[in-house]
MITORLO-988078 format. One record per residue (C-alpha): residue in three letters; x, z, y. Coordinates in steps of 0.001 Angstrom, whole numbers, plus 500000, padded with zeros to 6 digits. Each point is the difference from the previous one (the first is absolute). Layout:
MITORLO-988078
ALAXZY...
END
This chain:
MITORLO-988078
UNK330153431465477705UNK497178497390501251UNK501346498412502764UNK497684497422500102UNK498270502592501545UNK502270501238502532UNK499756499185503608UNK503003498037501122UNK500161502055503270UNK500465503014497532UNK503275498338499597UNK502774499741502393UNK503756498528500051UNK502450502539498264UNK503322497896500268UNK501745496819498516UNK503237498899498186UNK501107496470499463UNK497878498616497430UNK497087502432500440UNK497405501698501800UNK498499503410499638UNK496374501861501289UNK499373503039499799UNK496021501686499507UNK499028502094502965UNK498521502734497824UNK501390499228496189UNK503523500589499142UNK500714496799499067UNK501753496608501232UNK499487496339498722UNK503124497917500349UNK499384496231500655UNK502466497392499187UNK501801497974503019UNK501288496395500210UNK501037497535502655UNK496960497576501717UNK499104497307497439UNK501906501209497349UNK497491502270498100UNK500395500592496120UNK497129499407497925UNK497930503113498856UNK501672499462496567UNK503370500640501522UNK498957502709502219UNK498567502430496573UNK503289499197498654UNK502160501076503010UNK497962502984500055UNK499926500814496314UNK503884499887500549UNK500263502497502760UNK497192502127497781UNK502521499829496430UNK503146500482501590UNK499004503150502008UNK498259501299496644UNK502501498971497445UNK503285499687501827UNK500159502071503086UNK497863502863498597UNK503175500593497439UNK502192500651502872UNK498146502460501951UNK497188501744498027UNK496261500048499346UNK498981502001503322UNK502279498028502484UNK498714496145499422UNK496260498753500642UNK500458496531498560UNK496201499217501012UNK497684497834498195UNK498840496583500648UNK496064498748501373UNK498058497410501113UNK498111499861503241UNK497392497847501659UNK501407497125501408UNK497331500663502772UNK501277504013500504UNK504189498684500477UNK498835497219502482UNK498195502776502360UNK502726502357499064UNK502716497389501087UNK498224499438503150UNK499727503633500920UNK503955501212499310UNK501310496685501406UNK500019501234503773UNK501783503494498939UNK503094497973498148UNK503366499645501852UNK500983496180501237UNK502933500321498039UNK498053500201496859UNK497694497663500335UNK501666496905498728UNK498768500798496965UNK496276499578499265UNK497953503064497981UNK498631498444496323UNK496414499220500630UNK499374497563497431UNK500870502045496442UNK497664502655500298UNK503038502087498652UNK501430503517501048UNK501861502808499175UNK498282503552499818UNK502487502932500669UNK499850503509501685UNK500665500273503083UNK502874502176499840UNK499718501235503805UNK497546502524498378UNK500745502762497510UNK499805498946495992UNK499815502786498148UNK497649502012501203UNK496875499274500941UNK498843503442501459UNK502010498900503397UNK498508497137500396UNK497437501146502940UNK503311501749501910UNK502119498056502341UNK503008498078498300UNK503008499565501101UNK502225497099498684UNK503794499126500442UNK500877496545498907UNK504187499442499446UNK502222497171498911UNK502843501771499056UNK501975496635499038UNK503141499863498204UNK501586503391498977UNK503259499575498599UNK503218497808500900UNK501406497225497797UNK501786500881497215UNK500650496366498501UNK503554498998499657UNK498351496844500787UNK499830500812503711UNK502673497800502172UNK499925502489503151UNK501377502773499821UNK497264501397502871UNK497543499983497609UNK501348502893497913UNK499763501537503112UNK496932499203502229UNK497167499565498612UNK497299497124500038UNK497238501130502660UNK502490501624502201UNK501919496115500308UNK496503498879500159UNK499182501170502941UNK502661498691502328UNK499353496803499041UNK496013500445500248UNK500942501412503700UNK502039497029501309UNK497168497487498101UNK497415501804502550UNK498201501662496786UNK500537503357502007UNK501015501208502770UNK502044502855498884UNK501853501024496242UNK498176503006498650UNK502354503323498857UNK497795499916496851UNK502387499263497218UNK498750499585496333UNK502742502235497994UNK499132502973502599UNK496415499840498370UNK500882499374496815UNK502759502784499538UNK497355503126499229UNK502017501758502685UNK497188501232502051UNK502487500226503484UNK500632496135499434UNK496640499253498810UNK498646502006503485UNK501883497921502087UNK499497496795498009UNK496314500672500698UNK500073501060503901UNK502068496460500361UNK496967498340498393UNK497564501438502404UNK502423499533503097UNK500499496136498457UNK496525499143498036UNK500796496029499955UNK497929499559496758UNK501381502707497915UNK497581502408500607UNK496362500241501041UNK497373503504500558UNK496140499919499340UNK497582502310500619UNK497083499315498193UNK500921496739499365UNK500839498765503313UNK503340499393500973UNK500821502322502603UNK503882499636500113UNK502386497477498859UNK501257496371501625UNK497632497561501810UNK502422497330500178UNK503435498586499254UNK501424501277502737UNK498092502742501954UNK500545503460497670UNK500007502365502780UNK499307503089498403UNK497298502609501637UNK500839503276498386UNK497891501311502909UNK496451498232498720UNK500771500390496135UNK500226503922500671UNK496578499449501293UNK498808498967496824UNK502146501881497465UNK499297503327501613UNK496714500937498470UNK501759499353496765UNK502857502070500913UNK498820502835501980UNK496506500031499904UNK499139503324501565UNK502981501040502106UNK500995499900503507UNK502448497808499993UNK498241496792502118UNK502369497702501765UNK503483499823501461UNK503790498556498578UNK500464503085498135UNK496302499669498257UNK501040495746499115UNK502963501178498248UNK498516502491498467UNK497162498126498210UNK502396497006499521UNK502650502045497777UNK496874501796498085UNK498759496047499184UNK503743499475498755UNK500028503456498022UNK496891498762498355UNK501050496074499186UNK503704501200498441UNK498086502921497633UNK497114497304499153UNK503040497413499355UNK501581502446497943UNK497484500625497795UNK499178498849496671UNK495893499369499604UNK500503498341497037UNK500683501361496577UNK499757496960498062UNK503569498870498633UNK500929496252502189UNK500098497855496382UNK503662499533497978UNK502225498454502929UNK503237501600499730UNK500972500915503665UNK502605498180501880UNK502507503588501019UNK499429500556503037UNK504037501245500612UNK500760496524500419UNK501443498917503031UNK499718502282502897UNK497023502084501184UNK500613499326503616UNK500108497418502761UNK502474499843502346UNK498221498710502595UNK497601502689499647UNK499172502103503191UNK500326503194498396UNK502880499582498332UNK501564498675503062UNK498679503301502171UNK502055502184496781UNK503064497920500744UNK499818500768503652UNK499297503624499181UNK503257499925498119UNK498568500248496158UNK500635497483497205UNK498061501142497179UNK496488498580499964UNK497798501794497672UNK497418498099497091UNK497847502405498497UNK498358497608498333UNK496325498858499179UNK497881501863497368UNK499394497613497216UNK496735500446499873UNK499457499486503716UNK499059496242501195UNK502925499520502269UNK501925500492496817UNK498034497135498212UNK500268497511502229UNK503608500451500295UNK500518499482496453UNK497729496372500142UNK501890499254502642UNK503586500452498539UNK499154497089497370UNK501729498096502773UNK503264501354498044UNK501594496284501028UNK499384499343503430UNK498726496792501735UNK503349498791499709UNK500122501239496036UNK496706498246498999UNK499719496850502371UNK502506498239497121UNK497538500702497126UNK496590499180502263UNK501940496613500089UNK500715499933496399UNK496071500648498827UNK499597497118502912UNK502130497635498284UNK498090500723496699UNK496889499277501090UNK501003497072501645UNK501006498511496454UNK496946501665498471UNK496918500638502335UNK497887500799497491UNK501883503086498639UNK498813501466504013UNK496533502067498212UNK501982501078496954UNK502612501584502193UNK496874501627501874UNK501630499241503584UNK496671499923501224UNK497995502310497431UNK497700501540498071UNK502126503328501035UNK498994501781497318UNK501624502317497335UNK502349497348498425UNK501110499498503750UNK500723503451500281UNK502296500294496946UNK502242497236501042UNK501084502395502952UNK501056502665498067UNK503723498595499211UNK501974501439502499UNK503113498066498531UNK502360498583502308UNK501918497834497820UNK499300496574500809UNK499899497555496402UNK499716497069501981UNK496131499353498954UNK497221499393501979UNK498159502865498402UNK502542502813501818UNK499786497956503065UNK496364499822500011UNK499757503816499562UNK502371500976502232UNK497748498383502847UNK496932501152498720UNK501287503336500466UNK501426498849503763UNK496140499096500641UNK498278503667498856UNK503184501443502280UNK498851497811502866UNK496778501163499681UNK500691503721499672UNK502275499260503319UNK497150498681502102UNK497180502329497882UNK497845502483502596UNK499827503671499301UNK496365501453501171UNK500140503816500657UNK496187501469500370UNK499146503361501282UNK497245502035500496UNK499449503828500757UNK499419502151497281UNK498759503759500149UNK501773502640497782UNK497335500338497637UNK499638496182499263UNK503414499992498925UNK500935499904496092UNK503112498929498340UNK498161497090498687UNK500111498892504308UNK503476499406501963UNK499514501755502784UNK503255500313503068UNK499727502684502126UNK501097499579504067UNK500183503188502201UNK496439500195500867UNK498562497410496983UNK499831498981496455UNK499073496749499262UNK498928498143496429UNK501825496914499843UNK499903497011498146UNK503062497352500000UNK499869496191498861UNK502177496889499940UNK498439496946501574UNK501624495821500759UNK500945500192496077UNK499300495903499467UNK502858498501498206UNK502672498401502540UNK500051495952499014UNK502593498492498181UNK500532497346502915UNK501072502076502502UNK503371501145498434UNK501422496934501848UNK498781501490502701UNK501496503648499293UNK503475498636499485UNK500115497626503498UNK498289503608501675UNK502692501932498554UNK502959498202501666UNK498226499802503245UNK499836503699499905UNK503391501065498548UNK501741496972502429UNK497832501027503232UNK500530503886499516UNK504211499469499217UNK500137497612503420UNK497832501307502312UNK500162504102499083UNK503014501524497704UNK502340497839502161UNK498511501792503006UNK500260503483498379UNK502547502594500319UNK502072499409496983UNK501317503668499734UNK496547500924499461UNK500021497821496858UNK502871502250499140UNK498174503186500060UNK497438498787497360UNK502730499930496888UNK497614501836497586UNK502014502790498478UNK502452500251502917UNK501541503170500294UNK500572500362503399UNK503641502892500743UNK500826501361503523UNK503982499679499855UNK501354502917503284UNK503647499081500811UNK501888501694502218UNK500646499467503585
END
């Protein structure tokens, strides 16, 4: 690609994270992902090729092993005029949010990232001239805490994102908790998974995003304002819905289209587009601890309704819900579990310093790193070699917890369709689809500390300020397994 030659008004801003910046090309399906740092602290262009060559090996030796071939786009690495990212910077500055701009964009390396920009679909290329639609999700953490490390009982029981939230509401993160729970997504039952879904497009926050064509046409603006518009979103998701039909406007039309979009994320979710084997990790089972949250919405709307048992179908294997869910359960110790051995690797390198680049804490992430994850072994010998890959595993768990799943659709006509193309049918639609996994950067070593202090602020806030409020017979009614008899006596 000769972007030397490129306009930079062809480009425009696509969206940022915390230690970068991405553009996206106005006609090309591709992105180029700039490096971020705070004012006067810039790393040299030496530093910068090595940050990226990081991002570039892990995603194409470590996290490419997890979930497949077809699922990761670990992008390539190029060099750009210094002249073209100046004009660039200059043009996207404007379109970025205040509360990103304490970091500055890299101008001075000449370095970016290449990738596909997964709002458009990657397999085929015959759909390329028909409108796109793309549905971004965070599905977050999808399993409770099984560690018999864990010092609260409430965490066997709630899980993470669901405590989250209370405490993100009273810190003025958002205005309202979202009914989206996690373990509803993540169970494979499609009545859960529906209403896990309809919570995240009542509640967006930044869990979940729409595009059409590339532009983001649904999803949160700020921190706090997520007022959903089911009414304008119909507007755009009808001609991809019901394209020739009557059906125009109205409630009953809104609902309508808005449980055909849901239909056609869960099947797409479902799915497995991959048929390459995820390399030699033995999964984590997934039986382990409970499949549900008791602070979950639906479950509490069964309780009310008088039933107990809360069905897990469970995922397909080869599906990428399913995949994720296994990187993620290489937390198999809990924050509470793993803090101990962080600060024994700490105190190691403390005495020796040097030994950091041999233990590759911060690289090359390449196939040697990958084999040291593959001992699933919980007995702790008391070295620093178990303690150091116990929280490299904690790190690829954190990242498949925080990792993006892109969902890209496109109409499809019955005679374009093959068995060699996914295609989901809707009532009045079929669609060829593409799904990805995006946000896949390694999460640092450093901010364990971090994870640990985060952790009791949730657990502490949640047990204070909400289970002591709750109705503690409804904490009853959630005994998994509880047989529940009707005893008549006589009067």
């Amino acid at each position: 690609m000769e972007v030397e030659k490129m306009d930079e008004n062809e480009w425009k801003y696509h969206g940022e994270g915390n230690q970068s910046l991405v553009v996206s090309h106005c006609q090309r399906c591709v992105v180029l992902r700039f490096l971020k740092s705070p004012p006067n602290q810039n790393k040299t262009p030496e530093e910068v090729l090595h940050h990226l060559q990081n991002i570039v090996d892990f995603g194409k030796h470590v996290m490419k092993q997890f979930f497949g071939e077809n699922y990761v786009h670990h992008g390539e690495i190029i060099q750009l005029p210094l002249d073209f990212v100046r004009q660039l910077c200059l043009k996207i500055q404007p379109e970025r949010p205040e509360c990103r701009c304490d970091k500055d964009m890299d101008t001075l390396s000449g370095y970016a990232m290449c990738l596909p920009n997964l709002t458009r679909l990657q397999t085929f290329r015959f759909a390329e001239h028909r409108p796109i639609l793309c549905i971004e999700i965070k599905p977050k953490c999808g399993f409770i805490p099984f560690s018999s490390h864990v010092s609260q009982e409430i965490k066997h029981k709630v899980c993470r994102y669901c405590m989250h939230q209370h405490l993100k509401v009273a810190n003025g993160k958002w205005k309202r908790p979202s009914k989206y729970c996690p373990l509803d997504l993540f169970s494979g039952n499609k009545q859960r998974m529906h209403f896990a879904l309809k919570s995240l497009l009542q509640e967006a926050q930044n869990n979940l995003k729409i595009f059409k064509n590339g532009e983001l046409i649904y999803g949160c603006k700020d921190d706090q304002d997520c007022a959903s518009d089911w009414n304008e979103l119909a507007r755009h998701l009808k001609p991809f819905f019901f394209p020739s039909n009557g059906l125009v406007s109205g409630p009953h039309c809104t609902r309508t289209i808005v449980k055909e979009l849901i239909h056609v994320i869960t099947m797409a979710l479902l799915s497995s587009t991959d048929t390459c084997r995820a390399g030699d990790m033995k999964t984590v089972p997934v039986s382990q601890g409970r499949s549900y949250c008791e602070a979950s919405a639906f479950n509490k709307e069964l309780v009310r309704n008088g039933k107990h048992k809360l069905e897990s179908s469970g995922l397909p294997r080869g599906c990428l819900l399913y995949k994720t869910l296994q990187a993620q359960m290489l937390d198999m110790l809990d924050i509470e579990g793993l803090y101990p051995l962080y600060s024994r690797v700490e105190q190691y390198l403390e005495e020796f310093p040097e030994e950091r680049s041999t233990l590759q804490i911060d690289g090359p992430y390449n196939e040697a790193f990958y084999e040291k994850l593959l001992d699933l072994s919980l007995e702790d010998d008391g070295t620093v070699a178990f303690a150091l890959t116990k929280v490299q595993q904690y790190r690829i768990a954190m990242t498949a917890k925080d990792c993006s799943i892109m969902i890209a659709l496109s109409p499809c006509l019955q005679d374009e369709c093959s068995e060699h193309r996914p295609v989901v049918l809707t009532s009045k639609s079929r669609f060829t689809f593409s799904v990805s996994v995006l946000d896949l950067d390694l999460k640092p070593y450093e901010s364990i500390p971090h994870q640990y202090k985060l952790d009791g602020e949730i657990v502490n806030y949640y047990l204070k300020n909400v289970q002591a409020k709750e109705d503690p017979v409804m904490s009853n009614l959630f005994k998994e397994n509880e047989d529940c008899t009707l005893v008549l006596h006589k009067v």
